[in-house]
N, CA, C and O atoms as CSV, one atom per row, in Angstrom:
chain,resi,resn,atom,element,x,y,z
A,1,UNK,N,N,-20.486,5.082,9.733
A,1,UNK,CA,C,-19.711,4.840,8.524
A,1,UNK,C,C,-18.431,4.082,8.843
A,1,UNK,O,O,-18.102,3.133,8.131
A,2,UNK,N,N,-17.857,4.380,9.655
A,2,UNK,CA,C,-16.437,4.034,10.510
A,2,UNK,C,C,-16.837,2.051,10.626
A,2,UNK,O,O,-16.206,1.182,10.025
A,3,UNK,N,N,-18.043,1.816,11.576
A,3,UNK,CA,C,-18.374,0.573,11.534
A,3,UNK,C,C,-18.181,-0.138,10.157
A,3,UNK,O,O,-17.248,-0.937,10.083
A,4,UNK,N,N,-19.042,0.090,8.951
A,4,UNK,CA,C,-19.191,-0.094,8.152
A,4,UNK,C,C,-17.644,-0.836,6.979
A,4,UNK,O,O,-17.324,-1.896,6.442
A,5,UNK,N,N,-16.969,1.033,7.180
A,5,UNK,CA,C,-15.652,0.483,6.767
A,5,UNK,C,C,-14.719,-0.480,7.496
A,5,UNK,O,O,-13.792,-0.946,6.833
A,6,UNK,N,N,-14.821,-0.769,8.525
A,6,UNK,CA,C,-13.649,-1.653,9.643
A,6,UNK,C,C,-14.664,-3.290,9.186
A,6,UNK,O,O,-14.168,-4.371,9.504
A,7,UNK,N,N,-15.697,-3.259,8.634
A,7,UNK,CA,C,-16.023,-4.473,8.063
A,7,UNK,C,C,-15.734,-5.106,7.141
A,7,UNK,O,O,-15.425,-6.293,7.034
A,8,UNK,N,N,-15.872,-3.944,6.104
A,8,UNK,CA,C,-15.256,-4.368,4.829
A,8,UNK,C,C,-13.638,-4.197,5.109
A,8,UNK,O,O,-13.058,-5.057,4.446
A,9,UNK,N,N,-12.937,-3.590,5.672
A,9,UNK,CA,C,-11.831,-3.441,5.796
A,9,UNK,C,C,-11.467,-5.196,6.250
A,9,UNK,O,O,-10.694,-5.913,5.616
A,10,UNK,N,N,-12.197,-5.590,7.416
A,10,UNK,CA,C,-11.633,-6.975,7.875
A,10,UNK,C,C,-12.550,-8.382,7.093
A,10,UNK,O,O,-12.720,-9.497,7.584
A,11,UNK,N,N,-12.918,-7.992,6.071
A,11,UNK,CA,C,-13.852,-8.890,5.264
A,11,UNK,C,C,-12.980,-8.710,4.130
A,11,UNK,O,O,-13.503,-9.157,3.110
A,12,UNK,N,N,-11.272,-7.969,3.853
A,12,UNK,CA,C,-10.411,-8.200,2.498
A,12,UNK,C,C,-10.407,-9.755,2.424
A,12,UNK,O,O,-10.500,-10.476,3.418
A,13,UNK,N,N,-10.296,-10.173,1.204
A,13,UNK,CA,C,-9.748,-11.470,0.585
A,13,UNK,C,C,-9.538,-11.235,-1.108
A,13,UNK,O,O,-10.315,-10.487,-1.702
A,14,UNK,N,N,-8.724,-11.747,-1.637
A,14,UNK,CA,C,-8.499,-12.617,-2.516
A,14,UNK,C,C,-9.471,-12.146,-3.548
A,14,UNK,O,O,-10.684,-12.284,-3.392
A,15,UNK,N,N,-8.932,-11.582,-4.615
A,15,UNK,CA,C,-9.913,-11.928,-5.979
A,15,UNK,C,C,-10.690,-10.561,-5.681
A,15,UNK,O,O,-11.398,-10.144,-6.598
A,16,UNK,N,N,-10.650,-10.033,-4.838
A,16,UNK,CA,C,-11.945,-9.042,-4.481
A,16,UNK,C,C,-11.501,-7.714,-5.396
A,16,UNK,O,O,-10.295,-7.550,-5.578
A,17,UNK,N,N,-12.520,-6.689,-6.021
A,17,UNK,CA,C,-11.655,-5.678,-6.441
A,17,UNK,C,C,-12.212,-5.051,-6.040
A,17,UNK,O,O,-13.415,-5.048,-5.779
A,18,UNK,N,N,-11.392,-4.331,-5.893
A,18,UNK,CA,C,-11.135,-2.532,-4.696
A,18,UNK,C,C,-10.718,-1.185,-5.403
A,18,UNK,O,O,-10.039,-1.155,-6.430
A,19,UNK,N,N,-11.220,-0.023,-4.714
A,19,UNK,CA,C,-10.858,1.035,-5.199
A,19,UNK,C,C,-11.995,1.703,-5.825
A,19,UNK,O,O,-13.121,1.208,-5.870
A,20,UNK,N,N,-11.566,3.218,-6.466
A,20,UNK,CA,C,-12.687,3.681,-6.870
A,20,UNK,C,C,-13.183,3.246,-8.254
A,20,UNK,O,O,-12.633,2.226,-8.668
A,21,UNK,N,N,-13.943,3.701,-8.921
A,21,UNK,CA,C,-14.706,2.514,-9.992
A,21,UNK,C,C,-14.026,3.505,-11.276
A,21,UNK,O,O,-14.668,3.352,-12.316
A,22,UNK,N,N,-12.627,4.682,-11.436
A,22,UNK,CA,C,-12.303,5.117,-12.356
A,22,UNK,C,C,-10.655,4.126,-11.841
A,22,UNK,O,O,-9.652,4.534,-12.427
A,23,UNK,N,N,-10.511,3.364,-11.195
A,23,UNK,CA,C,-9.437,3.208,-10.865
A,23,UNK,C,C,-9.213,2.182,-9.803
A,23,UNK,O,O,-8.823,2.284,-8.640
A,24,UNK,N,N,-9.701,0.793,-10.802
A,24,UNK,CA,C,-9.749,-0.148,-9.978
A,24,UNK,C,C,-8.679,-1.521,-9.746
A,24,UNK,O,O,-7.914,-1.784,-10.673
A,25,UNK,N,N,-8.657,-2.183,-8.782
A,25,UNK,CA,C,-7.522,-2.758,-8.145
A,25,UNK,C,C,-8.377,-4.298,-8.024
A,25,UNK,O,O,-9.545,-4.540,-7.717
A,26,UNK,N,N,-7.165,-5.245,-8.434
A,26,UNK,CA,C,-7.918,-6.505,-7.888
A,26,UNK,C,C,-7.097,-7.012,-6.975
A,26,UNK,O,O,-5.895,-7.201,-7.165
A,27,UNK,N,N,-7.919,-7.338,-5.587
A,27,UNK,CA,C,-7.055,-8.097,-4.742
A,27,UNK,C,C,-6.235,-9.491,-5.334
A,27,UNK,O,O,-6.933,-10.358,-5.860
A,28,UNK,N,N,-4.767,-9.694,-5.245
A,28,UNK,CA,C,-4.225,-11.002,-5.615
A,28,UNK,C,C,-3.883,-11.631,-4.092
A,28,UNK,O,O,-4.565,-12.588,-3.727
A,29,UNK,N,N,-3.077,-11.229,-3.402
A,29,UNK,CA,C,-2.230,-12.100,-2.151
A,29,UNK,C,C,-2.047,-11.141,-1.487
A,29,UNK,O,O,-1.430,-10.176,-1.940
A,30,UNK,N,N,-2.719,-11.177,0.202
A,30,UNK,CA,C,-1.965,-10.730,1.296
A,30,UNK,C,C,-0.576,-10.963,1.906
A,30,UNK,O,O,-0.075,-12.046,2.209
A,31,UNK,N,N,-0.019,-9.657,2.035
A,31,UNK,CA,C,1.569,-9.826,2.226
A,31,UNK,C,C,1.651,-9.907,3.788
A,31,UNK,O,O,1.837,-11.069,4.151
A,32,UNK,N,N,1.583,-9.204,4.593
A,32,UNK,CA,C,0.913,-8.990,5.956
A,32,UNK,C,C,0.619,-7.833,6.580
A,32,UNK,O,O,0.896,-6.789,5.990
A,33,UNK,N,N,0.055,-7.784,7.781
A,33,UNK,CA,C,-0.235,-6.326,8.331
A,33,UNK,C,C,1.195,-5.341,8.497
A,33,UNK,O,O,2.282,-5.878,8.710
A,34,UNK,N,N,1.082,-4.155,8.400
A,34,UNK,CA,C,1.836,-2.714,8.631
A,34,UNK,C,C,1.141,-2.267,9.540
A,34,UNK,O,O,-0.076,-2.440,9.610
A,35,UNK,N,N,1.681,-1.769,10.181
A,35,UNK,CA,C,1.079,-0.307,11.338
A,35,UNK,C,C,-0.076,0.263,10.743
A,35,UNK,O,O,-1.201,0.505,11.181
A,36,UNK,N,N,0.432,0.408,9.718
A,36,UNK,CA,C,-1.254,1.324,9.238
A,36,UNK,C,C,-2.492,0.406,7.870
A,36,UNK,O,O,-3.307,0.743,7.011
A,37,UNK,N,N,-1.866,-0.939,8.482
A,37,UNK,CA,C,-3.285,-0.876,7.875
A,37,UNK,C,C,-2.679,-2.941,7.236
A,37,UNK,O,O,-2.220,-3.921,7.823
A,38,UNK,N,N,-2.935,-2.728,6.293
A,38,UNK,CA,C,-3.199,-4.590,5.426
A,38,UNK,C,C,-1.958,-4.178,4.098
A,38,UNK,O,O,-1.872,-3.028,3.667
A,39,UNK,N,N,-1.181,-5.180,3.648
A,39,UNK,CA,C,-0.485,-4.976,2.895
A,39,UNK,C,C,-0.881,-5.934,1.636
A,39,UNK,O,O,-1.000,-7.115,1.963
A,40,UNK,N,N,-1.056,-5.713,0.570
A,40,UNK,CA,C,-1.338,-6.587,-0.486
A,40,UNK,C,C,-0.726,-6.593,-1.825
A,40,UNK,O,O,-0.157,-5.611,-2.302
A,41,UNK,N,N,-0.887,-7.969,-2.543
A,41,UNK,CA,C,-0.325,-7.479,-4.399
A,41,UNK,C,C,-1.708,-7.301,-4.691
A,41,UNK,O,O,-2.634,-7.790,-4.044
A,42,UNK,N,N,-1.814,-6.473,-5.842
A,42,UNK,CA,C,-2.952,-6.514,-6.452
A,42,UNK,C,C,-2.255,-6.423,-7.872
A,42,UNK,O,O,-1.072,-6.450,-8.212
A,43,UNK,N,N,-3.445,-6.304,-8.569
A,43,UNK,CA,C,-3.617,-5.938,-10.168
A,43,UNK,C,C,-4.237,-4.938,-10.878
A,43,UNK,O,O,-5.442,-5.064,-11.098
A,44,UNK,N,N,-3.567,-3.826,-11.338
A,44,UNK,CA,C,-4.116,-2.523,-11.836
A,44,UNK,C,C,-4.919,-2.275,-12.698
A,44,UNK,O,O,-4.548,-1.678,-13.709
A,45,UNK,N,N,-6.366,-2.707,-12.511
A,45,UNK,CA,C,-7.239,-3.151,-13.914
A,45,UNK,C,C,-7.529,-1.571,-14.683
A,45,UNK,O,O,-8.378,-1.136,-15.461
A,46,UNK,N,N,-6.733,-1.205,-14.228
A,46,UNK,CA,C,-6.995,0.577,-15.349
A,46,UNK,C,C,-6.106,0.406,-15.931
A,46,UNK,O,O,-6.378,1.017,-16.965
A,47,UNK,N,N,-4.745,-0.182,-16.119
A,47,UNK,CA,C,-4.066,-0.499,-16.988
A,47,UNK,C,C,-4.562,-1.606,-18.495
A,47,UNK,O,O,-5.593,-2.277,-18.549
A,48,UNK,N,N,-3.599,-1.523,-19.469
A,48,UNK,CA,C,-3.899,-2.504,-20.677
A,48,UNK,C,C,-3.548,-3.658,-19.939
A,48,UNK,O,O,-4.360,-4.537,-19.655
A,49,UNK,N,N,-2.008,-3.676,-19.533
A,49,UNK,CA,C,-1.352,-4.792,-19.277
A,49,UNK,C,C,-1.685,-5.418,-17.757
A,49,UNK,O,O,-1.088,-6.402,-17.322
A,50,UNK,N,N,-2.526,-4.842,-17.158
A,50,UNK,CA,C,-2.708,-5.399,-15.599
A,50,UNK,C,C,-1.396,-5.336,-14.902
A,50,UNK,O,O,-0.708,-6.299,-14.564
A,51,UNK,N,N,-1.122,-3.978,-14.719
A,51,UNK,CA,C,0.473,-4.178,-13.661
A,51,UNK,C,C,0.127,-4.701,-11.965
A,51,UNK,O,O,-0.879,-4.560,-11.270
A,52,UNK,N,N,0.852,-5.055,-11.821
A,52,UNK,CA,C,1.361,-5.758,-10.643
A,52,UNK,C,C,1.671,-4.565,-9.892
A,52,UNK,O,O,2.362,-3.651,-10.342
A,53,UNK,N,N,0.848,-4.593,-8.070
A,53,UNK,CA,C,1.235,-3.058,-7.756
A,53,UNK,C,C,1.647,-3.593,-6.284
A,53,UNK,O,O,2.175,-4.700,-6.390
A,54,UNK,N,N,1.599,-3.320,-5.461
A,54,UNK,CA,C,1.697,-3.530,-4.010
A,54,UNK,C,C,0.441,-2.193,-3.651
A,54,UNK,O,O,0.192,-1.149,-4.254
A,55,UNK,N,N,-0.094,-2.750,-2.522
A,55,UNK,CA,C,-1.485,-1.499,-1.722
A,55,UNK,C,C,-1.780,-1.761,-0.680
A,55,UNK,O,O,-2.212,-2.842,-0.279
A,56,UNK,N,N,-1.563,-0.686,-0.019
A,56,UNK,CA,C,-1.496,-0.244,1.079
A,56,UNK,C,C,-2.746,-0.168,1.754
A,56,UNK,O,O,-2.935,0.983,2.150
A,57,UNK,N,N,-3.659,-0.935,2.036
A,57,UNK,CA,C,-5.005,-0.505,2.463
A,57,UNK,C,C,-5.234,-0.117,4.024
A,57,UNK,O,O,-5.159,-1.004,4.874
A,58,UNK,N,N,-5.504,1.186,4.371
A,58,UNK,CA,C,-4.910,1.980,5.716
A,58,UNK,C,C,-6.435,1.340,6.615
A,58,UNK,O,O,-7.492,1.070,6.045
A,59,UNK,N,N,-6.222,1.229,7.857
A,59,UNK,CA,C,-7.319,0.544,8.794
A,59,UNK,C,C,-8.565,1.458,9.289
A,59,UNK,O,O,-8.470,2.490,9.954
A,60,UNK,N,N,-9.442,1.009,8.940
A,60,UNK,CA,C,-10.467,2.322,9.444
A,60,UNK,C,C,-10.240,3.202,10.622
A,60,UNK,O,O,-10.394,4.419,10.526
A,61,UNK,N,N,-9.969,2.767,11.457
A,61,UNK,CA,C,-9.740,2.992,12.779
A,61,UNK,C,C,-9.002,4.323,13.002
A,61,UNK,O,O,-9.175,5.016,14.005
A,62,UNK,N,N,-7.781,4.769,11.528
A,62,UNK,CA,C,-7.203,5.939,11.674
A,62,UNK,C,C,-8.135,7.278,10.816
A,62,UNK,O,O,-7.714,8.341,10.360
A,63,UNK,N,N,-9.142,6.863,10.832
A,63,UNK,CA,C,-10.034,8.066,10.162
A,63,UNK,C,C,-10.628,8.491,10.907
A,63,UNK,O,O,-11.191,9.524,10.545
A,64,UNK,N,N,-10.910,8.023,12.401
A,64,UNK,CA,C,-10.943,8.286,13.464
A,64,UNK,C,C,-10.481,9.898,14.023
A,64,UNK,O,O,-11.030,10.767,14.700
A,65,UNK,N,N,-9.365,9.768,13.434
A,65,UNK,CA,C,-8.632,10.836,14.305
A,65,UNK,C,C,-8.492,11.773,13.186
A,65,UNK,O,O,-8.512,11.467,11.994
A,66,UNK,N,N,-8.326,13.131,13.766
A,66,UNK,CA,C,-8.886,14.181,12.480
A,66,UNK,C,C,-7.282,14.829,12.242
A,66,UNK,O,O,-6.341,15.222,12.932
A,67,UNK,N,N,-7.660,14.652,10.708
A,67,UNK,CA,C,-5.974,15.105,10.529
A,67,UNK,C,C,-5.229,13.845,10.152
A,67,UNK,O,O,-4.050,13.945,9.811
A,68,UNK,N,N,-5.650,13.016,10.176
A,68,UNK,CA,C,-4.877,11.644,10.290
A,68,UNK,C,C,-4.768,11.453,8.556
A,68,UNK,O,O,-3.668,11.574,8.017
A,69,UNK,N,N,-6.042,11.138,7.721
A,69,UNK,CA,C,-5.929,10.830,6.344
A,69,UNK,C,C,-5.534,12.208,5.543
A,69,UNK,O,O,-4.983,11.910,4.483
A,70,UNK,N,N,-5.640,13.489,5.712
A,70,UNK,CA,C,-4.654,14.328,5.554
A,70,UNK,C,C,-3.619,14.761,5.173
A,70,UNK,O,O,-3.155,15.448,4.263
A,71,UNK,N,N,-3.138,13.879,6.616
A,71,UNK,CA,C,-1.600,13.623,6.693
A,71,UNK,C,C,-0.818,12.722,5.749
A,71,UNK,O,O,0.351,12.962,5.448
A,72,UNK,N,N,-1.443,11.765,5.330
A,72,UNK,CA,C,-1.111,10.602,4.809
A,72,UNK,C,C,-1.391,11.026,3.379
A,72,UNK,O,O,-0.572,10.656,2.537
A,73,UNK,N,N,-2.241,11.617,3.056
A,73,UNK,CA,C,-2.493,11.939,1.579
A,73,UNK,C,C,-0.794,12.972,1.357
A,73,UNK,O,O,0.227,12.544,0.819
A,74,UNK,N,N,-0.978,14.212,1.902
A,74,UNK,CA,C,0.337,14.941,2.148
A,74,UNK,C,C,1.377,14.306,2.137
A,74,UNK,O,O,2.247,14.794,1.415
A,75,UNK,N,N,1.672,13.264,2.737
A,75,UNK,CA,C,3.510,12.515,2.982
A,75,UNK,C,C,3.335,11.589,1.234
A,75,UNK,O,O,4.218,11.259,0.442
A,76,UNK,N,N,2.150,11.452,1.179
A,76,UNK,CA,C,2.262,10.484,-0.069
A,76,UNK,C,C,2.497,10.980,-1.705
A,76,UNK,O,O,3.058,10.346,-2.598
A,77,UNK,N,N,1.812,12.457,-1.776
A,77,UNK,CA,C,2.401,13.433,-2.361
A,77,UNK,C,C,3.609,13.919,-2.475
A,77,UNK,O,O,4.142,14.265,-3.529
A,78,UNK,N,N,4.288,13.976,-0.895
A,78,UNK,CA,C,5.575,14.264,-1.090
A,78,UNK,C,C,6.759,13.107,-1.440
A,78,UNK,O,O,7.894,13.428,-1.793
A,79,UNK,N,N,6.269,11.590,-1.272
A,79,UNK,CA,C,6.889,10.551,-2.104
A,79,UNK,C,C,6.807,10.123,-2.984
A,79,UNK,O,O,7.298,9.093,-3.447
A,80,UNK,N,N,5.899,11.150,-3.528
A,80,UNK,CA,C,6.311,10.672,-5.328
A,80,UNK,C,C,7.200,11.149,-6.134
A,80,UNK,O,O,7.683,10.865,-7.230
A,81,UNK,N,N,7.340,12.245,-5.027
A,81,UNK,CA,C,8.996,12.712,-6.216
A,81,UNK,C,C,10.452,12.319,-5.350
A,81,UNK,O,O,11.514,12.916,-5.524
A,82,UNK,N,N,10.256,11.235,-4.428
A,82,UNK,CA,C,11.564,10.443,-4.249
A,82,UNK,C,C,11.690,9.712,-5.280
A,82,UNK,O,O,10.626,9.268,-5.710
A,83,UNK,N,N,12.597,9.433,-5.819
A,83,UNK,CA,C,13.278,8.926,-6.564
A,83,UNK,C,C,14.653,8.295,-6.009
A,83,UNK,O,O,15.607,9.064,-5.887
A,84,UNK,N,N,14.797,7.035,-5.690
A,84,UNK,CA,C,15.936,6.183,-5.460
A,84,UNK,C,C,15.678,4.842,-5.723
A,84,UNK,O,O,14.542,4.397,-5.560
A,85,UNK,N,N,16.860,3.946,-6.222
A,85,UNK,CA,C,17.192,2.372,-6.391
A,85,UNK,C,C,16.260,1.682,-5.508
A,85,UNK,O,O,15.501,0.797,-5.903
A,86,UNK,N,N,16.350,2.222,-3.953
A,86,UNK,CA,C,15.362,1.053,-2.642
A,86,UNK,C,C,14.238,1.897,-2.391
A,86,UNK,O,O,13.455,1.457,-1.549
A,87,UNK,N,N,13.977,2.934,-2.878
A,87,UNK,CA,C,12.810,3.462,-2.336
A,87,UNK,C,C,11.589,2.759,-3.677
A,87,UNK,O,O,11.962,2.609,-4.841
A,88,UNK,N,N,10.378,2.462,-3.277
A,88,UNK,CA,C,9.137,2.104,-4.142
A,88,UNK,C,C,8.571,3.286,-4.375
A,88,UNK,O,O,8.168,4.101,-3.545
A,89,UNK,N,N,8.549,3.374,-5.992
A,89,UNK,CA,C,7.805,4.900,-6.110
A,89,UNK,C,C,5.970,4.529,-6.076
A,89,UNK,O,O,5.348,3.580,-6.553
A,90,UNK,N,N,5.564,5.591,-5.392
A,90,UNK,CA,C,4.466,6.017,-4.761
A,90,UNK,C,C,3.302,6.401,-6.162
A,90,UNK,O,O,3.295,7.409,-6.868
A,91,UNK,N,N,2.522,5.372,-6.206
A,91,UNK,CA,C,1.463,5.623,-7.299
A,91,UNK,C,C,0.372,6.733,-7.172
A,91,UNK,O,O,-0.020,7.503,-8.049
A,92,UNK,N,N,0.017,6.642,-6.002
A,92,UNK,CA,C,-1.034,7.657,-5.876
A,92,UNK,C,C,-1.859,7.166,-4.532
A,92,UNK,O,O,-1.550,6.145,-3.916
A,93,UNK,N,N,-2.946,8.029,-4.164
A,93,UNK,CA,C,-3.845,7.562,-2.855
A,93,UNK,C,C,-5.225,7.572,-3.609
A,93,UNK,O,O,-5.705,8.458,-4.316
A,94,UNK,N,N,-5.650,6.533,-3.317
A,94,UNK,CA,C,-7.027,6.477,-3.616
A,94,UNK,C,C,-8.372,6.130,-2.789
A,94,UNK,O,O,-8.104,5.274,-1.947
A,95,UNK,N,N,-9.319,6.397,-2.764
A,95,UNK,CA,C,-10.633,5.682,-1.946
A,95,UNK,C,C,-11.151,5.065,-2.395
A,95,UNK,O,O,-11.292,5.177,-3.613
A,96,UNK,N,N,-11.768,4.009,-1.670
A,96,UNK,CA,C,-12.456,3.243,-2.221
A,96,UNK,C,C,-13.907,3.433,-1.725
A,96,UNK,O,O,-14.046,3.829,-0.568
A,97,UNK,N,N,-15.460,3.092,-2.793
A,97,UNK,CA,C,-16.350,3.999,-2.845
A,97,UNK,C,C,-16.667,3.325,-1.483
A,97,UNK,O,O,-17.803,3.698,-1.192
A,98,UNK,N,N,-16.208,2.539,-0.554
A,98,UNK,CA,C,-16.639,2.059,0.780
A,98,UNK,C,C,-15.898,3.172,1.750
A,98,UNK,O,O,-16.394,3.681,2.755
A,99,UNK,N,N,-15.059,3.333,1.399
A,99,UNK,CA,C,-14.128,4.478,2.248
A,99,UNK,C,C,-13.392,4.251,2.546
A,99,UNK,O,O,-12.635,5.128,2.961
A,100,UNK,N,N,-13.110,3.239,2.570
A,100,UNK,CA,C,-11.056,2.696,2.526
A,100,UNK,C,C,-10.718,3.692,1.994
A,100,UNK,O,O,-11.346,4.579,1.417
A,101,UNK,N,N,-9.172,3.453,2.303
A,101,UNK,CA,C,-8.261,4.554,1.763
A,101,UNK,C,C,-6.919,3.920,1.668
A,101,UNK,O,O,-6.340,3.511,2.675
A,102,UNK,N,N,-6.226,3.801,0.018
A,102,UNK,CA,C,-5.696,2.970,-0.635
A,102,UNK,C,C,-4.360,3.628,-0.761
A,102,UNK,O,O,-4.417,4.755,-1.252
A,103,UNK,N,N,-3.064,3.156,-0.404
A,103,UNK,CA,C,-1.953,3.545,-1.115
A,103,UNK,C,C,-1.244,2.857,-2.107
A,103,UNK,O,O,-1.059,1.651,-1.943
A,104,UNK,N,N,-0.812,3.417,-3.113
A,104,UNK,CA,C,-0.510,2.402,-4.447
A,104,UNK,C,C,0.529,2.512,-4.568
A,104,UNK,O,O,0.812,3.693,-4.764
A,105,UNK,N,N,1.540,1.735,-4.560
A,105,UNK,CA,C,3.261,1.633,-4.881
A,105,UNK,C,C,3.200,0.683,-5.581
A,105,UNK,O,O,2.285,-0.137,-5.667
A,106,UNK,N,N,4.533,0.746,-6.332
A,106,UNK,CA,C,5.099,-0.083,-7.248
A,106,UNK,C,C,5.457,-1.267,-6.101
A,106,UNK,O,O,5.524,-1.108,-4.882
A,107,UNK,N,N,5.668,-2.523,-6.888
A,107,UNK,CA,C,5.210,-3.732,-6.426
A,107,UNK,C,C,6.530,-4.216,-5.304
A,107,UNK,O,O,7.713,-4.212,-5.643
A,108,UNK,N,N,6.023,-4.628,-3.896
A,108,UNK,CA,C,6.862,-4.702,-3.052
A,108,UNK,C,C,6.773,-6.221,-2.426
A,108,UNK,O,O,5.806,-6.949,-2.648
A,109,UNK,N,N,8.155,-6.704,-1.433
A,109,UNK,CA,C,7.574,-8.305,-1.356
A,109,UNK,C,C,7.676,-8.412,0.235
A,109,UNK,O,O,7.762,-9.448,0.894
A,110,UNK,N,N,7.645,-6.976,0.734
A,110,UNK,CA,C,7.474,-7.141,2.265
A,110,UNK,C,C,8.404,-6.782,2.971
A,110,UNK,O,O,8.290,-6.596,4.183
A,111,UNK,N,N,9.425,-6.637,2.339
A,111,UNK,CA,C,10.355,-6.386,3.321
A,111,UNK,C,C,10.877,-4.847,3.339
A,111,UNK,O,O,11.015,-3.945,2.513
A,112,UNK,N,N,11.110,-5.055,4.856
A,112,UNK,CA,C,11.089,-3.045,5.228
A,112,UNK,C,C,12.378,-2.927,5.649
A,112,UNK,O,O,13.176,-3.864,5.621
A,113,UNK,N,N,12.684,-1.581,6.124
A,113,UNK,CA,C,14.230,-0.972,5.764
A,113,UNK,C,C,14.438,-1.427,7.399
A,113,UNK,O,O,15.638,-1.515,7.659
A,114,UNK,N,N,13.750,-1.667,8.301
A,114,UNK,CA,C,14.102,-2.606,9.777
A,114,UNK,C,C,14.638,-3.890,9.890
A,114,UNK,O,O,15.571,-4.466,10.450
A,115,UNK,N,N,13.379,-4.202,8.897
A,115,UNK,CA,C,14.269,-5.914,8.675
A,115,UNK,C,C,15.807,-5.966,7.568
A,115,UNK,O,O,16.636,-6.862,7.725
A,116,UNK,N,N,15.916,-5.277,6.889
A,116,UNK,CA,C,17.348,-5.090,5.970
A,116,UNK,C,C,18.414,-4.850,6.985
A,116,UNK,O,O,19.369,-5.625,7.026
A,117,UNK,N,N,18.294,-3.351,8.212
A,117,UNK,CA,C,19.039,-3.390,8.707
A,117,UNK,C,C,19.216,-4.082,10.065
A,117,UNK,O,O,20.321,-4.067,10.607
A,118,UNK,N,N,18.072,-4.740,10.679
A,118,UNK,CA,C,18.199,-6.090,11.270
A,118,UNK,C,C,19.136,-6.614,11.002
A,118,UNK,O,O,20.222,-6.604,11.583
A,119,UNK,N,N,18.696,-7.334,9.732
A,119,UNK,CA,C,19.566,-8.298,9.266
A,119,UNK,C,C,21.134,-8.490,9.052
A,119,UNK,O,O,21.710,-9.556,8.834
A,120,UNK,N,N,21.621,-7.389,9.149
A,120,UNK,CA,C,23.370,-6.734,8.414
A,120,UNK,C,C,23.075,-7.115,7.359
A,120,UNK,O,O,23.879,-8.019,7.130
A,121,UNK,N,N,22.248,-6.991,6.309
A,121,UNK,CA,C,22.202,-7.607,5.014
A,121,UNK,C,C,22.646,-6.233,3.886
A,121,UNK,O,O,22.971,-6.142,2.702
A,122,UNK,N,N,22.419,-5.201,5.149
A,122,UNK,CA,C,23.102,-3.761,4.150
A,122,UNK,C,C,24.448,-3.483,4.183
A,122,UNK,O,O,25.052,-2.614,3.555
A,123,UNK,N,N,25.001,-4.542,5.211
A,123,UNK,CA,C,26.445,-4.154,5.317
A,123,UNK,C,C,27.100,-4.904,4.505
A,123,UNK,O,O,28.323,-4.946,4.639
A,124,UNK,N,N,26.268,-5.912,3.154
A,124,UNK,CA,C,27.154,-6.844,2.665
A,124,UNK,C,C,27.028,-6.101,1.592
A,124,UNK,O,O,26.352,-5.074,1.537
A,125,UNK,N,N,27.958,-6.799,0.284
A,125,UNK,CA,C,28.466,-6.158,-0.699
A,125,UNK,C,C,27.414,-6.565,-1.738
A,125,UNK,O,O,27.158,-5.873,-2.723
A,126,UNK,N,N,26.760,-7.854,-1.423
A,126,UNK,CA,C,25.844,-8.132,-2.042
A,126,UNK,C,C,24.548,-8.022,-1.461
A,126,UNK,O,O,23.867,-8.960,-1.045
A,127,UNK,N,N,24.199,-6.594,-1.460
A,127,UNK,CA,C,23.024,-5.907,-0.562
A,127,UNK,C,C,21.791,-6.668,-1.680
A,127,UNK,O,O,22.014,-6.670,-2.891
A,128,UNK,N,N,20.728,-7.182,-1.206
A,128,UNK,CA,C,19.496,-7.013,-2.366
A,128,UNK,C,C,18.781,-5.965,-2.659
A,128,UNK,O,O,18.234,-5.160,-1.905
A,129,UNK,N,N,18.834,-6.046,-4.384
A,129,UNK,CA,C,18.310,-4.720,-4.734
A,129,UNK,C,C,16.904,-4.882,-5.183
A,129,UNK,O,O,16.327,-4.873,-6.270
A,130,UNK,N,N,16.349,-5.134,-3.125
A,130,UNK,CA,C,14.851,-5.247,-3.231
A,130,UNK,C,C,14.224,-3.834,-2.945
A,130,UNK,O,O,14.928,-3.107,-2.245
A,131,UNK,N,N,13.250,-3.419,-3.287
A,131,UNK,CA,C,12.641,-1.857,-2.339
A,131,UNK,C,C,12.283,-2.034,-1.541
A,131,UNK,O,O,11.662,-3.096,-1.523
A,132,UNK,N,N,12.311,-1.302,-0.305
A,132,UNK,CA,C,11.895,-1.201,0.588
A,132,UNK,C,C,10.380,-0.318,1.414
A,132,UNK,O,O,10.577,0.842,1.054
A,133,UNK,N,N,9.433,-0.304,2.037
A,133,UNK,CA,C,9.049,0.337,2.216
A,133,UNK,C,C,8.756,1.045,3.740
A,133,UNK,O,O,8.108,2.088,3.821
């Protein structure tokens, strides 16, 4: 199964829709890889309006290890009730009927709280009030 998913996992593109079939996602633009997995915009076709989401699609490779998707379901639960200005609130985790395993945030453009404070761009007065993830 593991094979299977790390195919479709490295066969993402464009236009493709993903997710489970009560709660489906259309691939728009790869943002780039994260540690855990492919970063993308998509489009929330369970919505009226098609929102604009950012998704997290985690790499087969960590289902591997037991305890691993778990874990990640758990931390993702516990970020939905952060609530702050730079934090992206946390839509939900989903599978996809291939076995991906999807994280859904409100819509992000890549940039993480390393590269902000890389940058000294938090030490200016005119910080961007982009989210971070």
């Amino acid at each position: 199964m593991v094979d299977s998913q790390q195919a479709l996992y490295n066969g993402l593109k464009a236009e493709q829709i993903i997710g489970p079939d009560h709660h489906p996602y259309k691939l728009l633009t790869a943002l780039k890889p994260t540690i855990l997995g492919q970063l993308w915009q998509a489009e929330d076709l369970s919505t009226s309006t098609g929102a604009l989401v950012s998704l997290h699609i985690i790499n087969p490779v960590f289902s591997r290890h037991s305890g691993f998707i778990e874990h990640i379901k758990k931390q993702v639960s516990l970020s939905k009730r952060l609530k702050h200005q730079y934090l992206a609130d946390h839509y939900g985790i989903f599978k996809h009927r291939g076995g991906l395993v999807l994280i859904a945030t409100e819509r992000l453009d890549g940039l993480t709280l390393a590269q902000l404070l890389s940058s000294g761009a938090h030490k200016s007065s005119a910080v961007p009030r982009k989210k971070v993830y």
